[in-house]
TORBA-969288 format. One record per residue (C-alpha): residue in one letter; x, y, z. Coordinates in steps of 0.02 Angstrom, whole numbers, padded with zeros to 5 digits, always signed. Last residue first. Layout:
N
AXYZ/...
END
This chain:
366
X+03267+03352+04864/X+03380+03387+04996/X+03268+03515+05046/X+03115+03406+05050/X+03236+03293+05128/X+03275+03413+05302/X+03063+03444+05271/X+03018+03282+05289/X+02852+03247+05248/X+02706+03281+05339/X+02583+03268+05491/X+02481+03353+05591/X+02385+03273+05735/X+02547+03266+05861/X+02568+03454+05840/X+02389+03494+05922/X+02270+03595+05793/X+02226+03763+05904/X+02191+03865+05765/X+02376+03939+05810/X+02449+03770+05793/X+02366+03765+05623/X+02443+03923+05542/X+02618+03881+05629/X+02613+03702+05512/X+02553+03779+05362/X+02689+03941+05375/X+02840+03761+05367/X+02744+03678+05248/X+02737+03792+05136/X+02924+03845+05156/X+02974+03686+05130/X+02879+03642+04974/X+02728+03542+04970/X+02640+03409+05074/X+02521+03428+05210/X+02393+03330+05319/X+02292+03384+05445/X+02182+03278+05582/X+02015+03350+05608/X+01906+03354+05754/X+01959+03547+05798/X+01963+03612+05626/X+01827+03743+05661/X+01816+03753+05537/X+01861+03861+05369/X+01938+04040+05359/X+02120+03965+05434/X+02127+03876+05273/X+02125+04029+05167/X+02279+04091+05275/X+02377+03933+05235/X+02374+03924+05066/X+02428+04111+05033/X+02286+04216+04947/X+02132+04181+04825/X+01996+04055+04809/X+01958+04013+04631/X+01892+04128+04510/X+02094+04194+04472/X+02172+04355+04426/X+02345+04327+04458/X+02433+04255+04614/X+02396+04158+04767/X+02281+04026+04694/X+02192+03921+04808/X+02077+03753+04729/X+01950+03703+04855/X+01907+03513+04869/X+01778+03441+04985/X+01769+03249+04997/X+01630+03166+05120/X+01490+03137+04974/X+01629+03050+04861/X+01619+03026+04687/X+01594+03217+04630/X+01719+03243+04752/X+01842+03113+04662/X+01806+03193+04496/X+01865+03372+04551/X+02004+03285+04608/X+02067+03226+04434/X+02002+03404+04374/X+02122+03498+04482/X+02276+03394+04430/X+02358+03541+04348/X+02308+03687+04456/X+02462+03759+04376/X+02363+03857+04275/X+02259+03938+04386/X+02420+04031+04446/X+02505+04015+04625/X+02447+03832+04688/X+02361+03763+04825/X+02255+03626+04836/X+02149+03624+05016/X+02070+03466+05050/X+01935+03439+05160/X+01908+03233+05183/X+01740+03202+05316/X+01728+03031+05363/X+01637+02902+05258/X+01741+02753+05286/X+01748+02616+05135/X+01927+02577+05164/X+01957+02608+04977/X+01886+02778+04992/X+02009+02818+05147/X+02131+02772+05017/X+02097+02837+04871/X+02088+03016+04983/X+02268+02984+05052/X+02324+02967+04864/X+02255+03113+04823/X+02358+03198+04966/X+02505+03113+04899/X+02512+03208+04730/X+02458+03359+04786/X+02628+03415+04863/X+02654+03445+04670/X+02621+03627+04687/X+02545+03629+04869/X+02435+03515+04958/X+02339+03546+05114/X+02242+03384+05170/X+02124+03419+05333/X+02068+03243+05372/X+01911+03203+05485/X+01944+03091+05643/X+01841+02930+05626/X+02005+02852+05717/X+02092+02677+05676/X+02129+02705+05502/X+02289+02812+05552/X+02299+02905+05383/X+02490+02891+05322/X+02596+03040+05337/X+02732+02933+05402/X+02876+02910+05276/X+02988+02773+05199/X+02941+02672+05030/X+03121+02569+04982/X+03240+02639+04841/X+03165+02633+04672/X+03261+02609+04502/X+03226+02680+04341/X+03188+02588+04167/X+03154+02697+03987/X+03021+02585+03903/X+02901+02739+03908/X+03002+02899+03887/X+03106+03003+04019/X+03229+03169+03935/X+03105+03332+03986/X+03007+03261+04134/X+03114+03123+04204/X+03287+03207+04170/X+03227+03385+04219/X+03181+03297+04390/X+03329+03217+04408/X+03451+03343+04356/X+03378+03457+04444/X+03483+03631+04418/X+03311+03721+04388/X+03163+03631+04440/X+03042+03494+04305/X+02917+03452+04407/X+02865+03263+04445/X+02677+03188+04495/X+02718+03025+04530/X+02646+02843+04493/X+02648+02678+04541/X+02567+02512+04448/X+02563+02352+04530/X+02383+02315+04429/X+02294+02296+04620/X+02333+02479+04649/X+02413+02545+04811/X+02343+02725+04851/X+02389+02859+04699/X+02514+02988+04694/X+02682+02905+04764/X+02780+03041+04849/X+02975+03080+04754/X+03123+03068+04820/X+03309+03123+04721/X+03439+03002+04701/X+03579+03014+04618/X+03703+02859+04619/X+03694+02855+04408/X+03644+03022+04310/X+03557+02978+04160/X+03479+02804+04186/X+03377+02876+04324/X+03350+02862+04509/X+03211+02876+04613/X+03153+02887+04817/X+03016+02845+04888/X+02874+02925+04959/X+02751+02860+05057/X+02530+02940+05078/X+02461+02791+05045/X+02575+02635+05097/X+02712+02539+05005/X+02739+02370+04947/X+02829+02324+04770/X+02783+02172+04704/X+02942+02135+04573/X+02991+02226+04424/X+02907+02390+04452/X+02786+02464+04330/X+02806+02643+04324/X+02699+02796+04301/X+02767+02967+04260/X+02640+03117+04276/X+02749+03282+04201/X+02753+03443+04252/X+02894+03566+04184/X+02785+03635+04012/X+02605+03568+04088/X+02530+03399+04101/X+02658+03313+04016/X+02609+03119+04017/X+02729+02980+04042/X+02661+02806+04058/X+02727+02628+04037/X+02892+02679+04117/X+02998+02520+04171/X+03036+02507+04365/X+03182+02397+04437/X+03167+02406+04618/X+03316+02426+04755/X+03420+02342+04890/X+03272+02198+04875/X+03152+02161+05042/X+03157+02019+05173/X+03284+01968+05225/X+03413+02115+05172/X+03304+02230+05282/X+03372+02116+05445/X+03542+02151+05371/X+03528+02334+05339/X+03449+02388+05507/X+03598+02276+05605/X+03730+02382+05481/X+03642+02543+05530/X+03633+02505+05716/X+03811+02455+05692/X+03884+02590+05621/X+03793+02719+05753/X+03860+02616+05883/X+04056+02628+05833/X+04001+02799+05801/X+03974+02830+05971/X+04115+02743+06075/X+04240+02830+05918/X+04173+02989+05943/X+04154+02976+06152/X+04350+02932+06123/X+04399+03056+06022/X+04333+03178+06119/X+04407+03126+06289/X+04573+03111+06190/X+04571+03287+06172/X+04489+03393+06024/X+04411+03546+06097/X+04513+03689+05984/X+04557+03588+05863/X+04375+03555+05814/X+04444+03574+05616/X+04598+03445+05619/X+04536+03304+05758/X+04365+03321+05665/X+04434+03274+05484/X+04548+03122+05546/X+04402+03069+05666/X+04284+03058+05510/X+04418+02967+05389/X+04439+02828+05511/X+04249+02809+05518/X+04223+02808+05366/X+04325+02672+05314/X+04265+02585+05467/X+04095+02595+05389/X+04147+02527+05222/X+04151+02318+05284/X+03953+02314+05335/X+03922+02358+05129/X+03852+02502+05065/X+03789+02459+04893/X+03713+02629+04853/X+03531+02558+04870/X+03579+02484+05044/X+03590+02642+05103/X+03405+02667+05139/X+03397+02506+05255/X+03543+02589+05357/X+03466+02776+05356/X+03313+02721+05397/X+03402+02600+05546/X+03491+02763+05605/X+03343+02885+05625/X+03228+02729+05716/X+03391+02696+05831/X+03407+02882+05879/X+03220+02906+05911/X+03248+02758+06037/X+03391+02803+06102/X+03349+02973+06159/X+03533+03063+06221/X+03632+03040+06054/X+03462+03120+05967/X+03537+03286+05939/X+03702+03209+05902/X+03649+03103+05773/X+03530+03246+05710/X+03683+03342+05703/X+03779+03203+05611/X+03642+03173+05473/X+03638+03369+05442/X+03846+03368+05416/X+03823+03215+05278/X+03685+03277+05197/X+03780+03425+05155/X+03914+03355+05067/X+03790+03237+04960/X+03706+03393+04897/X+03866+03463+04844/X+03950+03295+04764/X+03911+03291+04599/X+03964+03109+04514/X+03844+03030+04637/X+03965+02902+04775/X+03959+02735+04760/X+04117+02717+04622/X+04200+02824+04763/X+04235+02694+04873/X+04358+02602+04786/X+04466+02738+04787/X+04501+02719+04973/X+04640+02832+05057/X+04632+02958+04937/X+04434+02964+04910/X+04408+02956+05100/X+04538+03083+05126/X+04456+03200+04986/X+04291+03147+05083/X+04317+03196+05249/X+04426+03370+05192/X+04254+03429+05101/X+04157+03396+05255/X+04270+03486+05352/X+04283+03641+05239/X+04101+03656+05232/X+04061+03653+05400/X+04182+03793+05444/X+04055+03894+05550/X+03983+03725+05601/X+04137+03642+05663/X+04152+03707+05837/X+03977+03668+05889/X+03992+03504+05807/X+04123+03470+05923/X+04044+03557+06086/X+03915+03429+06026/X+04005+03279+06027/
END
């Protein structure tokens, strides 16, 4: 399997684009549940094979990657019957671009393995089926521009809707059916059912220019299920260190609701980082919670323009403070944020297995 991916990266593009033309040719049907843009779809599809075949060796991590992916699916209407579909049209597109390794040996270690990828999904999707919806209605009661491309959209869903501080989910809008984009829930669970998110307005989104610029209260999305694991473990006094960039602060609030909801008074430093004072746009909202909350520091970082807040890159102001040693960190933001916070705090001497954040591979995707 890997020699095969190996072989098909260079041309990764090509291949994925032959899969679905024969999948669209050879099943029509099946198109109705795909978005009406396919580019970020096509490379979704190539990143969820190499992590298959990264993980085809650890079956545990491969089974907890495969059953997200099979309870997530259920929001496009994936049925048990499709699979085979796309399996067929798989092999077809790997037997013509890994020429060069394709034997029957191949083909049958592809066939053995995504025979058991299918059904880990389908198994994943059933036992979800049980006990949760496919998806959420969710009518906007709120929608508040905070600056020209941020907007605060909260949403009451149609049914009880449970999810832990620090989640995402993913949304979808009236305007452009089947696409999804994910989005971290900004506040800890609230006894009125409300949930909100903190959205910005990027070029070529057509989600999030659709719920800041287009969205209105009485407008109704839909919400996948909550996924993610930059949730505060509850069970340790450990302090948090909470690094939030852009709209990366929207979960890191709602990690500080919650450890003031479960009445702890540990030590909360969070770090808000953004590149102009302006777009410090929930900056007073936190400034509130510390004056609440004896065990909540907040500094605002700017990185650009005259400022009177702490200046420079997010991560290099962070590294300033500590020690950090008793401290587990948090961090949400862009990509590349994430990606300099991560080697800042492994430097410090921060272990890997105490930080924690969102995906970057859907971060991207997003």
């Amino acid at each position: 399997m890997r020699r095969t991916l190996a072989e098909i990266a260079p041309v990764a593009d090509k291949a994925t684009s032959y899969f679905y033309a024969l999948l669209f040719i050879r099943h029509p049907d099946l198109r109705a549940l795909f978005p009406a843009a396919m580019d970020a779809q096509r490379d979704r599809l190539f990143k969820a094979l190499l992590t298959a075949a990264e993980h085809a060796d650890d079956a545990a991590a491969l089974t907890e990657y495969l059953s997200r992916l099979g309870r997530g699916h259920r929001k496009y209407g994936t049925l048990p019957t499709h699979y085979p579909a796309v399996g067929e049209c798989l092999i077809a597109a790997l037997t013509r671009y890994a020429a060069a390794c394709w034997d029957e040996a191949a083909e049958a270690a592809w066939v053995r393995v995504y025979t058991a990828i299918s059904q880990i999904m389908i198994d994943a999707a059933a036992e979800d089926e049980a006990k949760s919806p496919a998806w959420w209605q969710a009518e906007i009661v709120s929608h508040e521009r905070r600056t020209r491309d941020i907007a605060v959209v909260t949403v009451r869903p149609d049914q009880p809707y449970p999810f832990l501080a620090g989640q995402y989910t993913s949304l979808e809008t009236p305007w452009w059916p089947r696409t999804w984009r994910h989005y971290s829930f900004s506040a800890a669970p609230r006894p009125d059912g409300l949930l909100s998110f903190h959205v910005k307005a990027v070029p070529a989104g057509w989600v999030s220019n659709a719920l800041v610029h287009r969205a209105r209260p009485g407008d109704v999305l839909r919400l996948g299920p909550p996924t993610g694991s930059m949730i505060v473990d509850h069970s340790t006094d450990n302090g948090l260190l909470c690094l939030g960039g852009g709209t990366g602060i929207a979960p890191i609030k709602a990690l500080v609701e919650d450890v003031a909801e479960h009445g702890s008074r540990r030590p909360v430093e969070v770090f808000y980082g953004a590149r102009r004072d302006d777009d410090l746009y929930d900056i007073d909202t936190l400034l509130r919670l510390q004056r609440s909350h004896l065990w909540l520091s907040v500094r605002p970082v700017v990185s650009d323009g005259p400022t009177r807040r702490l200046s420079g890159q997010l991560p290099q102001v962070v590294r300033q403070y500590g020690p950090w040693n008793a401290y587990d960190a948090y961090l949400s933001g862009p990509p590349g944020m994430i990606r300099s916070s991560i080697d800042a705090l492994t430097r410090i001497g921060i272990p890997p297995d105490r930080i924690r954040h969102d995906s970057i591979d859907e971060l991207m995707a997003s």
